[in-house]
C-alpha positions as CSV (number, residue, x, y, z in Angstrom):
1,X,77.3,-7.1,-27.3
2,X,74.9,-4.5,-28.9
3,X,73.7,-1.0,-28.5
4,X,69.9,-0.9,-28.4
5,X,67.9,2.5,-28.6
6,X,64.5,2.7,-27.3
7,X,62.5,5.3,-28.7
8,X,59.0,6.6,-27.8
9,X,58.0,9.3,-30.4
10,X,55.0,10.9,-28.6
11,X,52.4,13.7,-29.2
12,X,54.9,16.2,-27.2
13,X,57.9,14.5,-26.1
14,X,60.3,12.3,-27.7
15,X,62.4,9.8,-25.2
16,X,65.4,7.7,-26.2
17,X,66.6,5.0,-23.7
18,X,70.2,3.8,-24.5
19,X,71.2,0.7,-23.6
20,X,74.2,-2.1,-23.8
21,X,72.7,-5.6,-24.0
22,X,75.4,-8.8,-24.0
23,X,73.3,-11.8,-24.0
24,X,70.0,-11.2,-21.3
25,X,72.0,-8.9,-19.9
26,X,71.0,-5.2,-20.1
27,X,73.0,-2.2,-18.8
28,X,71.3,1.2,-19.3
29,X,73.7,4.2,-20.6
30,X,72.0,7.1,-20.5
31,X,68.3,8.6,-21.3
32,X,67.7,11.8,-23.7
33,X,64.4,14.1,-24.4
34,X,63.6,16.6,-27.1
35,X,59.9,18.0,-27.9
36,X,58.4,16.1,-31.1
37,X,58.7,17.4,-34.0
38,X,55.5,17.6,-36.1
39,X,52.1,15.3,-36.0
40,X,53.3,12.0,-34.8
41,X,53.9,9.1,-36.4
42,X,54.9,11.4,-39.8
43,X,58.1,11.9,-41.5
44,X,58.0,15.5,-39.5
45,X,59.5,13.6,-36.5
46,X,63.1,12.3,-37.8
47,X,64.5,16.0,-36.5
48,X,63.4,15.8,-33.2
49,X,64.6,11.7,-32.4
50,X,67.6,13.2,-33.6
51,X,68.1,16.2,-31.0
52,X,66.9,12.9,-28.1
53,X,68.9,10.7,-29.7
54,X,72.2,13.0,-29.7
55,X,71.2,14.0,-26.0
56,X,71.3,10.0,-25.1
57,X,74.6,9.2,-26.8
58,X,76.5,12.3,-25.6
59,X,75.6,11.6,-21.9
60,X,76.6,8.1,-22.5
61,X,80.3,9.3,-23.6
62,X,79.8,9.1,-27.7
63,X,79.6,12.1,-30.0
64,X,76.0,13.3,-30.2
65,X,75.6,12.7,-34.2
66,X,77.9,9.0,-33.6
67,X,75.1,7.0,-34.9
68,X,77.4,4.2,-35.9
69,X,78.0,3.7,-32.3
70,X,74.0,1.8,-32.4
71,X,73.5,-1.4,-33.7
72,X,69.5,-0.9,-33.6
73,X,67.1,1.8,-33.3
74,X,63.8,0.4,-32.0
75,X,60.3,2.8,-32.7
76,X,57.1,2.4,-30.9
77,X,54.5,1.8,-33.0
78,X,50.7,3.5,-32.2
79,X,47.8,5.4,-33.6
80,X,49.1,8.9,-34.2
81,X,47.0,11.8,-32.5
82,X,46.1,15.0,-34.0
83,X,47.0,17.1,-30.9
84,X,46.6,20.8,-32.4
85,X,44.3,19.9,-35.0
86,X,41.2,17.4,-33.6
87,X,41.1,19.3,-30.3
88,X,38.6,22.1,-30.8
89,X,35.5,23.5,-29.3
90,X,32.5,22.8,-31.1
91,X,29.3,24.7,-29.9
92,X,26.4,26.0,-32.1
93,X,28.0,29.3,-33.8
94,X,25.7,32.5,-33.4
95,X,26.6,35.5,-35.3
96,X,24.4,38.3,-34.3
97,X,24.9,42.3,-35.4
98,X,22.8,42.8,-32.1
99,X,20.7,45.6,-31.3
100,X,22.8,46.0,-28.0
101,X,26.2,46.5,-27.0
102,X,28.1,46.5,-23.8
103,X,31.3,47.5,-21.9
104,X,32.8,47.1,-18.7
105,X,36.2,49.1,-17.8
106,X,38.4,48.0,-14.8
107,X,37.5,51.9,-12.8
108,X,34.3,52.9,-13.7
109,X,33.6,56.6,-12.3
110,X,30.0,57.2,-9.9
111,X,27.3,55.3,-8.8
112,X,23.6,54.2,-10.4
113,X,21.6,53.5,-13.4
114,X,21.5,56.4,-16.0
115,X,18.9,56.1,-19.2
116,X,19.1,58.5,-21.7
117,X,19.7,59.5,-25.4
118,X,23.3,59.5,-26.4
119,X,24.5,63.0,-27.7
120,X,28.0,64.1,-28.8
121,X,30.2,65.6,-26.0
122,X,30.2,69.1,-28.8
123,X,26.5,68.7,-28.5
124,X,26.4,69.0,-25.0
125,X,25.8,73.0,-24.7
126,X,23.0,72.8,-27.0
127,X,20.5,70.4,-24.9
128,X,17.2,71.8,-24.2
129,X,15.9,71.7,-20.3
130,X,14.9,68.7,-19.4
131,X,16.3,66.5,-21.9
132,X,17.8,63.2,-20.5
133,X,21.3,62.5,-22.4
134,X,24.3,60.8,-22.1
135,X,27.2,62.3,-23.3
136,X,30.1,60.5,-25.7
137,X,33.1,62.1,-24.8
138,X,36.4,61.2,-26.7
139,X,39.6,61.9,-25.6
140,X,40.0,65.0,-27.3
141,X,38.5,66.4,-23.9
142,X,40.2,66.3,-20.6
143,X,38.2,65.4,-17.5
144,X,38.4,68.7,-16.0
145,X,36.6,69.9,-19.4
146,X,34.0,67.7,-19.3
147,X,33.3,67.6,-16.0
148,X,32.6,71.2,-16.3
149,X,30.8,71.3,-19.0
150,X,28.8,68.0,-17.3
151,X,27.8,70.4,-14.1
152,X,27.0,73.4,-16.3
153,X,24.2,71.7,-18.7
154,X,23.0,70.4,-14.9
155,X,23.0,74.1,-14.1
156,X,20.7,75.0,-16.7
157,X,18.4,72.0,-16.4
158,X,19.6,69.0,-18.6
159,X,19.0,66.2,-17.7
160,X,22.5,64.2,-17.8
161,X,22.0,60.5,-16.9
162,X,25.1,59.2,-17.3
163,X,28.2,59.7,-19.4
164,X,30.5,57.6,-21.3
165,X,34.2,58.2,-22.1
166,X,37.6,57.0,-24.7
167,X,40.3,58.0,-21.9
168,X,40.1,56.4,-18.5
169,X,39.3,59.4,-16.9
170,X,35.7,57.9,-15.1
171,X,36.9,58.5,-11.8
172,X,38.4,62.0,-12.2
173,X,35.5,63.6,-13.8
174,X,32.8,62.0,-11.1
175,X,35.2,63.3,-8.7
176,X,34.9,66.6,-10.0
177,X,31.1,67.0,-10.0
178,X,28.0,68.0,-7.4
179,X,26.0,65.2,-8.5
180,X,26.5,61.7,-8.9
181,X,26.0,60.1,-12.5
182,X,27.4,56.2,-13.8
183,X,30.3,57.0,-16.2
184,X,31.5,54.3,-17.9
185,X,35.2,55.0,-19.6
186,X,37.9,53.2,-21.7
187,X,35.5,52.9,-24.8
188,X,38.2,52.4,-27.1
189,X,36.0,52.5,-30.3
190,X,34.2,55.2,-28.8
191,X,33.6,56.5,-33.2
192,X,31.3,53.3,-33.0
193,X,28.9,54.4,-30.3
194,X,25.9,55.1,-32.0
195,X,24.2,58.9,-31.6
196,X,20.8,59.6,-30.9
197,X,19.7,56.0,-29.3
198,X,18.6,55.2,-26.2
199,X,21.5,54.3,-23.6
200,X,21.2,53.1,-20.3
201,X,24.6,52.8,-18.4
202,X,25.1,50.9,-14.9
203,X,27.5,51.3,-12.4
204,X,27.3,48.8,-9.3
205,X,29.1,50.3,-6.0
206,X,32.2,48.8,-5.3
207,X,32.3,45.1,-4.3
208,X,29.1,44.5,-5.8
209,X,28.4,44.0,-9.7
210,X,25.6,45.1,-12.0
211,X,21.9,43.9,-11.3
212,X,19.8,45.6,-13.9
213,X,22.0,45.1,-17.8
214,X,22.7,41.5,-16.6
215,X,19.2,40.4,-16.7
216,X,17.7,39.9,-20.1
217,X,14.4,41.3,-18.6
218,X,15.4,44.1,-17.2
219,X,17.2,45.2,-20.4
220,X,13.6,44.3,-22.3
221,X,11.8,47.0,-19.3
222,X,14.0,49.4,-20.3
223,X,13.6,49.5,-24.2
224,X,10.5,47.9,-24.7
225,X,11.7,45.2,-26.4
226,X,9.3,42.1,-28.3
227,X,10.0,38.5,-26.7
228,X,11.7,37.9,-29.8
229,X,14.0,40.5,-29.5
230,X,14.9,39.5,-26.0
231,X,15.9,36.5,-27.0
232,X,18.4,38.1,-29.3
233,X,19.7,40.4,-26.2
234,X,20.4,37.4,-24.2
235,X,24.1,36.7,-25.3
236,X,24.5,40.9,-24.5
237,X,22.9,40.2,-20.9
238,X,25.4,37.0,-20.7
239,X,28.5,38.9,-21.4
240,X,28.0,41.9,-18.7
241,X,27.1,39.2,-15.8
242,X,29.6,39.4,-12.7
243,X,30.7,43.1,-14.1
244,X,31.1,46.4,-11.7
245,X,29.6,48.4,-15.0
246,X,28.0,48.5,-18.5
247,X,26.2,50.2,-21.2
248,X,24.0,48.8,-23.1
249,X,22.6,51.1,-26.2
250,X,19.4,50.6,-28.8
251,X,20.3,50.1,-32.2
252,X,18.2,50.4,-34.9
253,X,16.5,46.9,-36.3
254,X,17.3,47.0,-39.6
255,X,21.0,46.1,-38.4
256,X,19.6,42.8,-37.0
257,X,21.5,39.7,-39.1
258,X,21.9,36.1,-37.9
259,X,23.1,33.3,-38.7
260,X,23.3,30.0,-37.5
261,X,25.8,27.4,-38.1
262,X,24.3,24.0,-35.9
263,X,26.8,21.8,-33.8
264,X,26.2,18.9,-35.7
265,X,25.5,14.9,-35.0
266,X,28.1,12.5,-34.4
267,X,27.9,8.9,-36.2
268,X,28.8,6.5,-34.4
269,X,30.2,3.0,-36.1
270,X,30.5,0.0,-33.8
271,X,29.8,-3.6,-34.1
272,X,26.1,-3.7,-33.1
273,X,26.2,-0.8,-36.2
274,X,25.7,2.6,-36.7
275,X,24.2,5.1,-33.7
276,X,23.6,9.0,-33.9
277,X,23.9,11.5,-31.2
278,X,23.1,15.2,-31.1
279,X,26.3,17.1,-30.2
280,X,24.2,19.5,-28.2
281,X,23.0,17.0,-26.1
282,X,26.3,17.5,-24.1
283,X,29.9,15.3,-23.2
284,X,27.8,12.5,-21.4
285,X,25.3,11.7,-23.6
286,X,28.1,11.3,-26.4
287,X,30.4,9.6,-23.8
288,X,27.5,7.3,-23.5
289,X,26.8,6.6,-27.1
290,X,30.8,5.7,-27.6
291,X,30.8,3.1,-25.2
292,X,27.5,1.7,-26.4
293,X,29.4,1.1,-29.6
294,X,32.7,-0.1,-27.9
295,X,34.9,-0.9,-29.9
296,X,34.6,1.8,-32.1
297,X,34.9,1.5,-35.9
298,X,34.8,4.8,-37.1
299,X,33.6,8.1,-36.4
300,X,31.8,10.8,-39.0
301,X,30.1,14.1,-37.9
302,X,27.0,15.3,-39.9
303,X,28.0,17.2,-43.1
304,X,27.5,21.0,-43.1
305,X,28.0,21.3,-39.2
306,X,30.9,22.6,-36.7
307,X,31.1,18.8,-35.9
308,X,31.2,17.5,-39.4
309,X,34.0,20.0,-40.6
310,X,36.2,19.5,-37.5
311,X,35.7,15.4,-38.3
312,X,36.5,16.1,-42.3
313,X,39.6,18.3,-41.3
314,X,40.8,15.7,-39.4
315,X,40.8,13.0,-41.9
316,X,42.5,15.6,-44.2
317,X,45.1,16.7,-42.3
318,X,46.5,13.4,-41.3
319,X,45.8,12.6,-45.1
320,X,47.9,15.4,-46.7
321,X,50.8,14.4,-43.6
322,X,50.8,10.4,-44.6
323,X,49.2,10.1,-47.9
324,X,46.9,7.7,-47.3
325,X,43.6,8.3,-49.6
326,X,40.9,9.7,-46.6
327,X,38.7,6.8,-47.1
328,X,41.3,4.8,-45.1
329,X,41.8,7.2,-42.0
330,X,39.8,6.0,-39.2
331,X,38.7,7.9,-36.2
332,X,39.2,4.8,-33.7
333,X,38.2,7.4,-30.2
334,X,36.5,10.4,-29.0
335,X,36.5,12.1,-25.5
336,X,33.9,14.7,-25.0
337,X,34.0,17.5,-22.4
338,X,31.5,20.3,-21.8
339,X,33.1,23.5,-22.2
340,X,32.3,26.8,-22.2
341,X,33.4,28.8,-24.8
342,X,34.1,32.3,-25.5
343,X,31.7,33.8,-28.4
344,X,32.1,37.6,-29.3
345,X,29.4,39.6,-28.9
346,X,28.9,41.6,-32.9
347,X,28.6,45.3,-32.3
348,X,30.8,45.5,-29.2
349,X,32.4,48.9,-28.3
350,X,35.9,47.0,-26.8
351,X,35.6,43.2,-27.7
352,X,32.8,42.0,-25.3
353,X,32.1,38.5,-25.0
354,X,29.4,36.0,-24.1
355,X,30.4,32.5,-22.1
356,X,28.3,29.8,-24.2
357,X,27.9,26.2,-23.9
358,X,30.0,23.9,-25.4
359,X,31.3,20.4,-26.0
360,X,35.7,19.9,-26.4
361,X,35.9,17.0,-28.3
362,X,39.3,15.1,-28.9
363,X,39.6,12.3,-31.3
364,X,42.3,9.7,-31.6
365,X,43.0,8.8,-35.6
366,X,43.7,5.7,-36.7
367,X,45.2,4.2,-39.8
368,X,47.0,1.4,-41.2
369,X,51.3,0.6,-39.7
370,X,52.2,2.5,-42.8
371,X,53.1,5.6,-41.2
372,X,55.5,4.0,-38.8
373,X,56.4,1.8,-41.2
374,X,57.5,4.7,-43.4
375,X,59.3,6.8,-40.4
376,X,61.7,3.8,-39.9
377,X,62.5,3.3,-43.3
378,X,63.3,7.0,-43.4
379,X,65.4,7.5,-39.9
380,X,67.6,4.1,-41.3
381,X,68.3,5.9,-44.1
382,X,69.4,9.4,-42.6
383,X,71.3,7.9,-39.8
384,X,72.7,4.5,-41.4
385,X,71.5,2.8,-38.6
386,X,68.9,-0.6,-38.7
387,X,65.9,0.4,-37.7
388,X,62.8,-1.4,-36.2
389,X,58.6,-0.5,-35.2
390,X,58.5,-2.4,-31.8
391,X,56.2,-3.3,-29.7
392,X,52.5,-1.4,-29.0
393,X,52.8,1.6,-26.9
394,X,51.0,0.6,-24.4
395,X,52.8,-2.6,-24.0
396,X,56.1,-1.3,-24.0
397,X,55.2,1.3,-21.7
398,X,53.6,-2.1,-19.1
399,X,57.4,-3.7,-19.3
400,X,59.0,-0.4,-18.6
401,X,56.6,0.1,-15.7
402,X,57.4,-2.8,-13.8
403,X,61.6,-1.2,-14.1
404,X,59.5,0.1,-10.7
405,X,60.8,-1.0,-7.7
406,X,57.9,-2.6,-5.3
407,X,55.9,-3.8,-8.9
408,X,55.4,-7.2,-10.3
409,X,52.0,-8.5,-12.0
410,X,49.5,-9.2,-11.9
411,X,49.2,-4.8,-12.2
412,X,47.9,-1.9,-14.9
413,X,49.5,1.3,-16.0
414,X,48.4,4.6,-17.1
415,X,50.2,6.4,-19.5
416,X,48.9,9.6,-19.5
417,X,50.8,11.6,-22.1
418,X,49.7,15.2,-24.6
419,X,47.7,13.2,-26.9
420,X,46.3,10.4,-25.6
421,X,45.6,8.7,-22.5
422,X,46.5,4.8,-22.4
423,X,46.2,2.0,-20.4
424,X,47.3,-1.5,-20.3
425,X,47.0,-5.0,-17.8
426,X,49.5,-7.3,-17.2
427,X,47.7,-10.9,-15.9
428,X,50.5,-12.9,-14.1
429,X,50.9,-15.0,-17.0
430,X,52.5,-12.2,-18.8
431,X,49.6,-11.8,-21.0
432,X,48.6,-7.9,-21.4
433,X,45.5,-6.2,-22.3
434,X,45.6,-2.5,-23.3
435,X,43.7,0.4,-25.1
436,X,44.6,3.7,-26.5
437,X,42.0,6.9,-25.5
438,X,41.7,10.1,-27.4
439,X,42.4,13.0,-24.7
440,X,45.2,14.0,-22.1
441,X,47.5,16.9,-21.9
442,X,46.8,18.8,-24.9
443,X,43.0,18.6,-25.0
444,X,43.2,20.3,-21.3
445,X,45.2,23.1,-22.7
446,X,42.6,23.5,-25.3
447,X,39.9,23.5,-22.5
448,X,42.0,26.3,-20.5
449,X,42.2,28.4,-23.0
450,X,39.0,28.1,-24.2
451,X,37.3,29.1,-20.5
452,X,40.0,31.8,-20.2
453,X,39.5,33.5,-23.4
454,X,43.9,32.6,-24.0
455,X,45.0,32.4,-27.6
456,X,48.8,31.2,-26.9
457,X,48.6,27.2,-26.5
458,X,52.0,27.7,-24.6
459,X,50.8,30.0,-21.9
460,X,47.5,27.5,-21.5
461,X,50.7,24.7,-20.7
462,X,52.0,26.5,-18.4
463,X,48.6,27.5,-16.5
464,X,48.0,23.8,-16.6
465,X,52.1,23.1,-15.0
466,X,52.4,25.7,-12.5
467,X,50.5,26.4,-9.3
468,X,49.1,30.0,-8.7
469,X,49.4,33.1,-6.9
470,X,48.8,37.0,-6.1
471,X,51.3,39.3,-5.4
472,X,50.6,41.5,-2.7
473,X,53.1,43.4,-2.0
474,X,56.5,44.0,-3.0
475,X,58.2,41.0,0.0
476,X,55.0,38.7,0.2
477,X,52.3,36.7,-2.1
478,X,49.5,35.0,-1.5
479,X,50.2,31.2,-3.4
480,X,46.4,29.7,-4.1
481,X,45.9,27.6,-1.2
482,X,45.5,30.8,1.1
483,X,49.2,30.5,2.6
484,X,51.4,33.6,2.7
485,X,55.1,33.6,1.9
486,X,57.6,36.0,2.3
487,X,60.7,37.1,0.5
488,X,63.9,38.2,1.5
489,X,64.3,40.5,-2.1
490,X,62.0,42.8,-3.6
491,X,59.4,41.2,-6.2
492,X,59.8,42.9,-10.0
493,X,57.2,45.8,-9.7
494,X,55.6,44.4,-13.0
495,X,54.5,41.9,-11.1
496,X,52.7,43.9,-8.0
497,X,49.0,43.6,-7.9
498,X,48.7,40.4,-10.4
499,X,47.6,36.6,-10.7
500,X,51.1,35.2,-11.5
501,X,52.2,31.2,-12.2
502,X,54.8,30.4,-9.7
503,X,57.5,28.7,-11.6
504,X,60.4,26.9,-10.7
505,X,63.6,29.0,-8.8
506,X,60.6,31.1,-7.6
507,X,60.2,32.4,-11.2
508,X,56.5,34.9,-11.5
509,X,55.0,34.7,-14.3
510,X,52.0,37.2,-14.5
511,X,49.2,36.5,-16.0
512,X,48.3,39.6,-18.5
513,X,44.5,38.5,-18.6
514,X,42.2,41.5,-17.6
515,X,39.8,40.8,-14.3
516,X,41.2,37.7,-14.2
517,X,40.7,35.7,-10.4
518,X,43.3,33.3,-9.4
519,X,39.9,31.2,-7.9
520,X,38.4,31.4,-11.6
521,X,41.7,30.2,-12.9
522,X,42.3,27.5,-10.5
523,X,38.7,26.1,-10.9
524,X,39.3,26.0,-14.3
525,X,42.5,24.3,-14.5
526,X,41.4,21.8,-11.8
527,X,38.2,21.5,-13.7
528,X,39.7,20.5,-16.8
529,X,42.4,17.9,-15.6
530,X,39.3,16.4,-13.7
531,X,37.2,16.1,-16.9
532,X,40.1,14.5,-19.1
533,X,42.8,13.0,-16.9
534,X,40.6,11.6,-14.4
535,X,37.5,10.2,-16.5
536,X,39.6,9.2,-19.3
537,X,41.9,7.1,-16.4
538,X,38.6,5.3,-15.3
539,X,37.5,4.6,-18.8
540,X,40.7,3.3,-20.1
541,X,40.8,0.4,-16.6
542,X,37.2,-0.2,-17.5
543,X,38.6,-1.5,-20.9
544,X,41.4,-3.7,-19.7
545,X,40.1,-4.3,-16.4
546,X,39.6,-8.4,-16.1
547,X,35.9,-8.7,-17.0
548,X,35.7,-4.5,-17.3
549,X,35.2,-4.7,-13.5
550,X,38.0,-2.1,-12.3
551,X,37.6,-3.2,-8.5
552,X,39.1,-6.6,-9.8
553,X,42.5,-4.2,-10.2
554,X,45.0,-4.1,-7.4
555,X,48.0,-1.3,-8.7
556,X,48.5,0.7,-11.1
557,X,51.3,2.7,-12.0
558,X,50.9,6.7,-13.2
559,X,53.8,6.9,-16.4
560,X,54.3,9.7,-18.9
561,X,54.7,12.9,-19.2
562,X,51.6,14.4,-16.9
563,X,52.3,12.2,-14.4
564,X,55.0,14.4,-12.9
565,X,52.0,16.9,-13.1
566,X,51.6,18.7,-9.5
567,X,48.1,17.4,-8.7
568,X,47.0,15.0,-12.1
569,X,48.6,12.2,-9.9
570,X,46.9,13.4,-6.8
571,X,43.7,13.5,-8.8
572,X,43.8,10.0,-10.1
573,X,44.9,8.4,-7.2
574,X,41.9,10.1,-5.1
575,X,39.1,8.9,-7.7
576,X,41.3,5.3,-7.9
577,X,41.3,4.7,-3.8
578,X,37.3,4.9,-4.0
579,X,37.9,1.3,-6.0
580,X,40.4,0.0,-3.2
581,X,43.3,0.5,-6.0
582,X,46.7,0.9,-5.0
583,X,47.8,3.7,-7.0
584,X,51.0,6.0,-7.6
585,X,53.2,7.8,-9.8
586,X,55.9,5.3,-11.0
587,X,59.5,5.4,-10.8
588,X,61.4,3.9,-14.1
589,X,64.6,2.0,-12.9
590,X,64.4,4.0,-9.7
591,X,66.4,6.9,-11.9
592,X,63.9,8.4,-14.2
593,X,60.3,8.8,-12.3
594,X,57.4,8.3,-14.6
595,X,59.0,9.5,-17.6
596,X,61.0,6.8,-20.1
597,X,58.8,3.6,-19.8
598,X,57.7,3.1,-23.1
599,X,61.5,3.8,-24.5
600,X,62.9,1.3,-21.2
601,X,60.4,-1.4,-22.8
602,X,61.5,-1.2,-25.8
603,X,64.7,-1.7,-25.4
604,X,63.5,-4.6,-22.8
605,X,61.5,-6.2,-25.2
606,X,64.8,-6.6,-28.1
607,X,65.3,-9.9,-28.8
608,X,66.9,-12.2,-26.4
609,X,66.2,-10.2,-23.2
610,X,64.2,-11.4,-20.4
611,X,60.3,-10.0,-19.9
């Protein structure tokens, strides 16, 4: 009799299945689960298989730190992925001190356009009859003050276009005057408004959004701009599209720096040899260039570019976490995605930004079994314990699949994890084919936060988790299918008015993103798991599909973590059923649902137990 512990050290999760095994006979304990510790597949991870290790011994009745209780630890053994470090954006970078800047407050006060010459709210008494100015007023003035002092320059002739304001007192200080004027408030850096330049401010009526500062033309009309300066405005024009209001100001040229940092070309190494692709050609071109050159080599991206750093930072990282020399770190996959991607607009009065084009890439690193090699040595010293790299992920995780009631082979899985997305085929011979693709769970957190302008990874995971809502009143939201649900308590007032996530136990989470949609977040959440989960699902059965043909596949088994994802499943299974594939979320020994399979085959595949 032995105890045997499978465990699968992933890019998130790490899984311990326990088991007792006298002769072929296996009996599983218990299973534990602890978030991974550090890159995976580095000494970094020995603290968190201890927390799922602990977990799985103290459910089965041991102590959690009775090690000696295990006659043999058994590792997976794969690729590690950089899952925080080879996800990035990578666009052309444009850094622009513009000649424009723009705003757009939540309550904008009046209605129209407004072109004038901005004056200091002090200077307001001393405009001339028949001067057309816009006023900067800071909060040092009330809105009753200057909405006096607005109607009185009227009064004596002065031309007052529009107004802009620090507080947010828009509202109150249109509401306090004879004529109508756009007054655009909550300029926080209202010091940085320049003086004495022509301003035109907009205000669309409510339900509608700005026609005029949106279109670079329009904004060209209106200062008499060269064509090659309206090319420069065009990031300004970007950034105020879908608002209620903006002002846009002239600024004088001299200010006018930029500087331009390309996206790069990606090298390609294959066996037919080496092949080049323009990053700004988009996902699909570069999609198409990788599997031109299947199997990849290697990977490099063109020195001096976004795409060459992010390659070279790659190699270093997982360098300086293995020490292997870089010249032996291999980038074995990459999964482009077109993004778009927040760029700040320079010279902003409250942190504008423009939506640009640009391509997600994640990459899958490869090196030799040292690194696993060097983890086991190191948890068999720590815990006293033999220890041993099993099989190949996806292997393992084929074995643990077919744990599935209602499974046998001939059959594929998918294990569709943070890191990586893999995929592996089981002939009825027991033979299996399998690959290992860069892109899953983490790369669509990147892609979320990226659209959404979100800096915390962890509230991009639970955007990707949880379904939507809007709160509506204090007893009732709205969840994002359209349906209406009621509650018997009153809803935390912080909550009233927002996009929340709805969480488990009927937890709200608001979202604290300004002018935020829960249609712009759900397309883009949707929109991402679509672009990685679902394409990388058919390209991995492409790979291992009998003869690449995936309609020669009959079932296929969803495993890992985002397979207990609310609609990933959903999504895959849709796209799989055009194929006439029988497709679902699997169900490890009938206990643990899609979670545990590489673990279970690991301990499956110890020596002397049946396949």
């Amino acid at each position: 009799m032995a105890i045997v512990a499978g465990i699968d050290i992933g890019n998130a999760t790490t899984e311990t299945a326990l088991a007792r095994i006298e002769g072929r006979d296996v009996t599983f304990l218990a299973t534990g689960i602890s978030a991974t510790t550090g890159i995976k597949g580095t000494l970094q991870n020995v603290r968190g298989l201890r927390l799922s290790l602990g977990m799985a011994l103290e459910r089965a009745g041991f102590k959690g730190d009775d090690y000696r209780a295990i006659d043999l630890i058994r590792l997976n053994r794969a690729a590690p992925v950089i899952g925080d470090v080879a996800m990035e954006t990578v666009t052309e970078t444009i850094v622009t001190e513009s000649t424009m800047i723009g705003h757009n407050p939540s309550t904008p006060g009046g209605i129209g356009v407004g072109v004038g010459v901005t004056i200091p709210f002090s200077g307001l008494a001393r405009a001339s009859e028949g001067d057309s100015v816009v006023p900067v007023i800071d909060a040092k003035h009330d809105y009753e003050t200057a909405a006096a002092e607005i109607s009185a320059a009227m009064a004596r002739g002065v031309n007052v276009t529009a107004a802009i304001c620090q507080s947010d007192d828009g509202v109150l200080i249109a509401n306090r005057m004879s004529r109508v004027i756009p007054i655009v408030d909550e300029v926080s850096a209202i010091e940085r408004v320049p003086l004495g330049m022509r301003c035109c401010v907009e205000v669309a009526p409510p339900g509608r959004v700005i026609s005029l500062l949106s279109n670079p033309y329009d904004i060209a009309s209106l200062f008499e701009l060269s064509p090659e300066e309206t090319k420069q405005i065009v990031p300004v024009a970007r950034a105020l599209v879908g608002n209620r209001s903006a002002v846009v100001i002239r600024t004088p040229m001299g200010e006018v720096r930029e500087r331009r940092i390309p996206a790069g070309e990606l090298y390609i190494i294959g066996p037919q040899g080496k092949r080049t692709v323009n990053v700004e050609d988009g996902a699909e071109a570069i999609q198409k260039t990788v599997i031109d050159c299947y199997p990849v080599e290697n990977i490099f991206g063109q020195p001096g570019t976004n795409v060459g750093g992010m390659m070279e930072r790659v190699r270093r990282t997982m360098s300086d976490l293995t020490d292997i020399p870089i010249g032996d770190i291999y980038i074995q996959d990459l999964l482009a995605v077109d993004t778009l991607v927040p760029q700040k607009v320079v010279g902003g009065v409250a942190g504008e930004f423009s939506l640009e084009s640009g391509v997600a890439l994640a990459v899958m690193v490869k090196t030799e079994e040292l690194p696993m090699q060097r983890l086991a040595k190191a948890v068999a010293e720590e815990l006293g314990v033999k220890v041993e790299v099993g099989g190949i992920e996806a292997d393992m995780a084929i074995r643990g699949a077919l744990t599935t009631p209602g499974t046998k082979p001939p059959i594929a899985i998918l294990d569709l994890g943070a890191g990586s997305s893999d995929a592996s085929f089981m002939k009825t011979d027991g033979t299996v084919t399998l690959t290992h693709l860069a892109g899953a769970g983490n790369m669509v957190n990147t892609i979320i936060g990226s659209e959404l302008g979100i800096d915390s990874m962890e509230l991009a995971e639970a955007i990707k988790r949880y379904p939507l809502c809007k709160v509506e009143s204090a007893f009732h939201i709205r969840q994002e299918d359209g349906t209406v649900r009621f509650f018997d308590k009153p809803l935390d007032p912080a909550v009233f008015g927002r996009v929340a996530l709805l969480h488990e136990n009927d937890m709200l989470q608001p979202l604290m993103i300004p002018n935020i949609s829960v249609e712009r977040v759900r397309m883009t959440r949707r929109k991402a798991k679509q672009e990685v989960f679902v394409k990388n699902a058919l390209r991995a059965l492409e790979q291992v599909a009998p003869g690449n043909n995936v309609r020669l596949v009959d079932y296929v088994v969803l495993v890992g973590g985002s397979a207990k994802d609310f609609e990933i499943p959903t999504m895959v299974t849709d796209m799989l059923s055009r194929y006439g594939i029988v497709a679902g979320r699997g169900n490890i020994r009938s206990t643990e649902g899609p979670r545990n399979a590489v673990a279970t085959g690991l301990v499956l595949s110890s020596t002397g137990v049946a396949q």
